[in-house]
Residue, then its C-alpha position, 0 to 999 in steps of 0.5 A: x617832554x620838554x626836558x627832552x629838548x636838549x636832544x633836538x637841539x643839534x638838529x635844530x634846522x632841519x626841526x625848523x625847516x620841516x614845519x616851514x615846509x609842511x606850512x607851504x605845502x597847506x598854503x598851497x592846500x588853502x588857496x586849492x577851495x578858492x580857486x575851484x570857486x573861481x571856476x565854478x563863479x566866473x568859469x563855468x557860470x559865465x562860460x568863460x573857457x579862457x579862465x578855467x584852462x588858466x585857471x585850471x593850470x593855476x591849481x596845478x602849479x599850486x599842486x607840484x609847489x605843495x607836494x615839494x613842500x610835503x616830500x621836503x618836510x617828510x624827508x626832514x621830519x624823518x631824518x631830524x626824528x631818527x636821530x633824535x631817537x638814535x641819541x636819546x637810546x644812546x645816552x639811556x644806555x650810557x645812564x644806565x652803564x654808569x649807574x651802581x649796582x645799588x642803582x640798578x637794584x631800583x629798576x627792572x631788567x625788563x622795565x630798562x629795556x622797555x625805557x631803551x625800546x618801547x619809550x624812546x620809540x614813543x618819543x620818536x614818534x610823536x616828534x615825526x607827528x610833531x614836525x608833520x602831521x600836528x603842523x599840518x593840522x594846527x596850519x589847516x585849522x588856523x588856515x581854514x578859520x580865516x578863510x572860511x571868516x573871509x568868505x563869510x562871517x555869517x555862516x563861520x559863527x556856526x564855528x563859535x558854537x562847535x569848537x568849544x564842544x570840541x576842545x571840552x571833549x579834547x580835555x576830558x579824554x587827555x584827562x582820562x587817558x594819561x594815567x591809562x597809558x602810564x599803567x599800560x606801559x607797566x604792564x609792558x615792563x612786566x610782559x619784558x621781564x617775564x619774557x626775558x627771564x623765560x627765554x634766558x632760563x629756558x634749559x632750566x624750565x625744560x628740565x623740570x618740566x615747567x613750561x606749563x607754569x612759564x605759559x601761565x605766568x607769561x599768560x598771565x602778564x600778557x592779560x594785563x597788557x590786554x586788559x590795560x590796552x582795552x581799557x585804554x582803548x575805550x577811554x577814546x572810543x567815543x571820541x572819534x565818532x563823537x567828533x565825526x557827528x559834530x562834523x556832520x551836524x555842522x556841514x548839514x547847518x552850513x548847508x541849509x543857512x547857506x543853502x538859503x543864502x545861495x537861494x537868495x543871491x547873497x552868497x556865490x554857490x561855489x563860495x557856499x562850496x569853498x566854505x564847506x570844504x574850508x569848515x570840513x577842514x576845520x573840524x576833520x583837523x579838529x578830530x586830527x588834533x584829538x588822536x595827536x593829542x592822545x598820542x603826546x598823552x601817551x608819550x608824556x609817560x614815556x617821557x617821564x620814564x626816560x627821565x627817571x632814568x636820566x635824572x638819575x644821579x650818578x653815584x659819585x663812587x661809580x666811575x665815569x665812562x672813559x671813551x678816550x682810554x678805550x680808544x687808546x687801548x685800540x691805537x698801535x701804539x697802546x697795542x705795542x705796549x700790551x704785547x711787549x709785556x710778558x705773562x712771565x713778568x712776576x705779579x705784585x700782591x697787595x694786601x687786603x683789611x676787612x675791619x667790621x665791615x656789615x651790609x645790608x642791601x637798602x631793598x631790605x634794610x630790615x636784613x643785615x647780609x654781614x655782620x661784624x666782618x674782621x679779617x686781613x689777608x697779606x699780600x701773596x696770601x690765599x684767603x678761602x671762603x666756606x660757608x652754605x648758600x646765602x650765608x654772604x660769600x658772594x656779597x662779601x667780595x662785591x664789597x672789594x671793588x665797591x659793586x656794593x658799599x659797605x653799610x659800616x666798617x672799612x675794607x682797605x687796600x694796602x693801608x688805604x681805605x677803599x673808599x678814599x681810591x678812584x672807583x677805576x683806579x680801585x678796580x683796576x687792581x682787582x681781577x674777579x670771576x663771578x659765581x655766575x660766568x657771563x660771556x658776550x655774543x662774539x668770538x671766544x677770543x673777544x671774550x677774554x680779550x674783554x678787559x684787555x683789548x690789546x693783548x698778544x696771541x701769546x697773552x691770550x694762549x698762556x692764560x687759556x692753558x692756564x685756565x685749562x682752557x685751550x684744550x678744548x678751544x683747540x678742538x674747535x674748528x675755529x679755535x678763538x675765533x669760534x662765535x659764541x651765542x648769546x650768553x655763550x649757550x653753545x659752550x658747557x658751565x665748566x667751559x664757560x667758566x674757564x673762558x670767564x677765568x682766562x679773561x681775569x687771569x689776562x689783567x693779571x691784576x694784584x688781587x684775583x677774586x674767584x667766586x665759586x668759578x670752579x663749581x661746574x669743573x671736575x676735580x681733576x681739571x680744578x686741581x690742574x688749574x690751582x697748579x697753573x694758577x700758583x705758577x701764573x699768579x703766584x706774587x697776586x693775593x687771592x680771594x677763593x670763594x668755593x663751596x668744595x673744600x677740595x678748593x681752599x685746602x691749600x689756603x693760607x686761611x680759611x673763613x667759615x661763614x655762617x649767617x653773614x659772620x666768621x663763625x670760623x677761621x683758620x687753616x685747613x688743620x686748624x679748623x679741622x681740630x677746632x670748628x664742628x662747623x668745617x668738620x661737618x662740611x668736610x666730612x659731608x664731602x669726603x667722608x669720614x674715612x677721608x677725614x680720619x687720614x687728614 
């Protein structure tokens, strides 16, 4: 937790200043006992009215100076603590935006949203417990052991015999406890993932009637939580009522030796009062400590989870966020320069090398993903991909804008090797449309908007005809400003997928990359949107990944992969004269009678 430090630091005075507080407020508790035994020894032994009225608006004076003190230091524990919380959750989440694909491989979507919530709430709490509550108690232990010495060293030597038991307690269950909480705080990462993967595949568990299994599975992760939390549980089951027999056993001792005392005149009864009310804050700040300290067990483990997270070293390929660019695309002048320019201006290709290029993903270092890849594609040229399920399409154009790094080989842009380019400057020049479209909670417009921020309304329209998108955009009744849900359930995958074309075809970027982006888009739509994507991109080099050959029938070359290598390549008639491979996959689409007409 101490490696979090840096994180309180520009709070640094109101982290001072609320424990100076609470130690005013328990100053103000301490000398409460030794006021009411002025009242009880001199007050109302001697019948002396006089001094329990002044007395008495002593203590209540002393009262109002503890509560300023009391509300002074909540109001700063709590303002200091949430925005400590406030920047921790921040700078995870900056980490996590700047880590690679390869980066996040090693953490679970469910376990990084457990180290954003759960953690960092666990550390903003036990700082609010730190600042108050821990004070309070340290300043009460601390406080009352003087006093209590001061009012009598005789009867405070019972302390010397109680305090050791307590601190051996404290010891044994923070050593039984740590690695409780660490499993338990798993099992929450486990409960997330499963939750989250349910609730984002909810249509596909309704539709083939799964969600029997779902509970099951859910049902399952959340009985290890339980099970982890009750065994938690019972590691400090015994240390509260432990402590409690303590505390009795020892006011009973203070009462019958001081009793004694009090019997013999040695000792004032209001002081034997004072002195069990100063022991009983000993011990009961004892017992405090004991759940503080099993709070900070549990934290530490939240601590060690978030600085996995931040100690993580960046990839040096990764780019850096560049907060002072974004901000620039949003000033008049960067808004101007986007609107100035035309969607008809012609765009630049660039040309793409693949020599001997292989993969494999280092969670499965066993399982070579490509193998030997060779191929170039000239700038202006379309390069379709072929090739069944996991055979290595989606991976293969991953490798372009170095979402992965190419285990061997170079993949080269324009003569220069991917690698040798700025990540940002390398990705800039490639627009891609995933095989799966993800769209953002917000408005239509946003969502294309996504990589140009700045672009015109006309901007935004050509690419959406030209994505044969503003057809149905249009017949929404808030066109492009119609709000989207949450990963934009409210719209079809080919509509979907249309918005995710529109937002690339808007960077209008040298190389456009489209993974499998027409799977869920009828023929006709498809073909609409080749035609547009000629005319809008025709000087752009074009990667097409597609599972119909419908897709890639007019490329410039054809790449048939197979078990992660080129089992075949060529043009359309080509590879239909030559590859039984592309003949298979042909036919099995459009039949024989189909392939025998060409």
């Amino acid at each position: 937790m101490w490696k979090l430090r840096s994180f309180v630091k520009p709070y640094w005075f109101i982290t001072l200043l609320a424990p100076l507080l609470m130690v005013m407020e328990v100053c103000m508790d301490l000398s409460q006992p030794r006021l009411m035994a002025t009242i009880v020894n001199h007050g109302v032994a001697e019948g002396n009215l006089a001094l329990i009225w002044s007395t008495g608006i002593l203590m209540l004076g002393v009262a109002v100076i503890g509560l300023i003190g009391g509300v002074g230091c909540t109001f700063f524990t709590v303002k200091a603590a949430q925005n400590f919380g406030a920047d921790l959750r921040l700078s995870v989440f900056e980490k996590v935006q700047s880590l690679s694909f390869r980066q996040l491989d090693t953490f679970s979507t469910g376990s990084l949203i457990t180290r954003l919530t759960s953690d960092v709430m666990q550390m903003l709490n036990i700082l609010q417990i730190l600042l108050r509550q821990f004070t309070r108690e340290a300043s009460l232990l601390i406080g009352s052991l003087i006093m209590a010495v001061v009012i009598s060293p005789r009867l405070s030597l019972i302390l010397l015999a109680v305090v050791p038991i307590q601190f051996v307690i404290l010891y044994v269950l923070m050593k039984r406890s740590t690695p409780l909480f660490r499993q338990m705080q798993t099992k929450i990462d486990r409960v997330n993932t499963v939750m989250q993967e349910s609730t984002t595949g909810i249509r596909v568990i309704k539709a083939f009637v799964r969600a029997a299994f779902e509970r099951t599975r859910f049902g399952k992760a959340n009985t290890d939580l339980l099970n982890a939390s009750l065994s938690s549980a019972r590691a400090l089951a015994t240390s509260g009522p432990l402590m409690t027999l303590i505390l009795n056993i020892s006011i009973v001792a203070v009462l019958w030796f001081g009793g004694a005392q009090t019997w013999s005149g040695s000792m004032a009864i209001g002081d034997l009062a004072a002195f069990i009310i100063y022991i009983s804050q000993v011990l009961f700040s004892l017992v405090s400590i004991t759940n503080t300290l099993m709070n900070i067990s549990r934290a530490q483990v939240s601590a060690e989870r978030i600085r996995e997270v931040l100690d993580t070293k960046v990839d040096p390929n990764e780019p850096a966020q560049d907060q002072d660019r974004e901000r620039e695309q949003d000033k008049p002048e960067a808004l101007e320069s986007h609107q100035s320019s035309a969607l008809s201006s012609p765009v630049v290709g660039c040309e793409l090398e693949f020599e001997r290029v292989s993969f494999v993903y280092e969670t499965a270092p066993d399982q070579q993903v490509l193998q030997d890849i060779s191929f170039k594609a000239l700038s202006g040229q379309t390069i379709g991909i072929l090739g069944a399920t996991g055979s290595g399409k989606s991976t293969l154009v991953s490798l372009i804008p170095r979402l992965y790094d190419a285990s061997s080989g170079h993949i080269r842009l324009n003569g220069v090797d991917v690698k040798e380019l700025p990540v940002e400057q390398l990705r800039s020049q490639v627009g891609i449309v995933l095989q799966q479209s993800i769209l953002f909670s917000g408005t239509i417009r946003d969502n294309i908007l996504f990589g140009k921020p700045g672009a015109s309304d006309a901007e935004i329209t050509a690419v959406a005809q030209a994505a044969e998108a503003d057809s149905f955009i249009s017949k929404l009744p808030e066109g492009y400003e119609a709000k989207l849900g949450q990963r934009g359930v409210n719209l079809s995958g080919g509509q979907k997928q249309r918005i995710a074309i529109a937002r690339a075809l808007l960077l209008r970027s040298p190389l456009l990359v489209l993974d499998d982006s027409t799977s869920a888009i009828d023929l006709g739509t498809e073909k609409r949107i080749q035609r547009s994507l000629q005319a809008l991109m025709a000087g752009s080099t074009r990667i097409i990944i597609a599972q119909r050959v419908s897709s890639v029938l007019q490329a410039d070359q054809i790449l048939v992969l197979d078990e992660g290598r080129i089992a075949a390549r060529g043009t359309h008639e080509e590879l239909l004269a030559t590859s039984a491979l592309y003949q298979d996959i042909y036919n099995s689409q459009q039949g024989k009678e189909a392939a025998l007409h060409g």
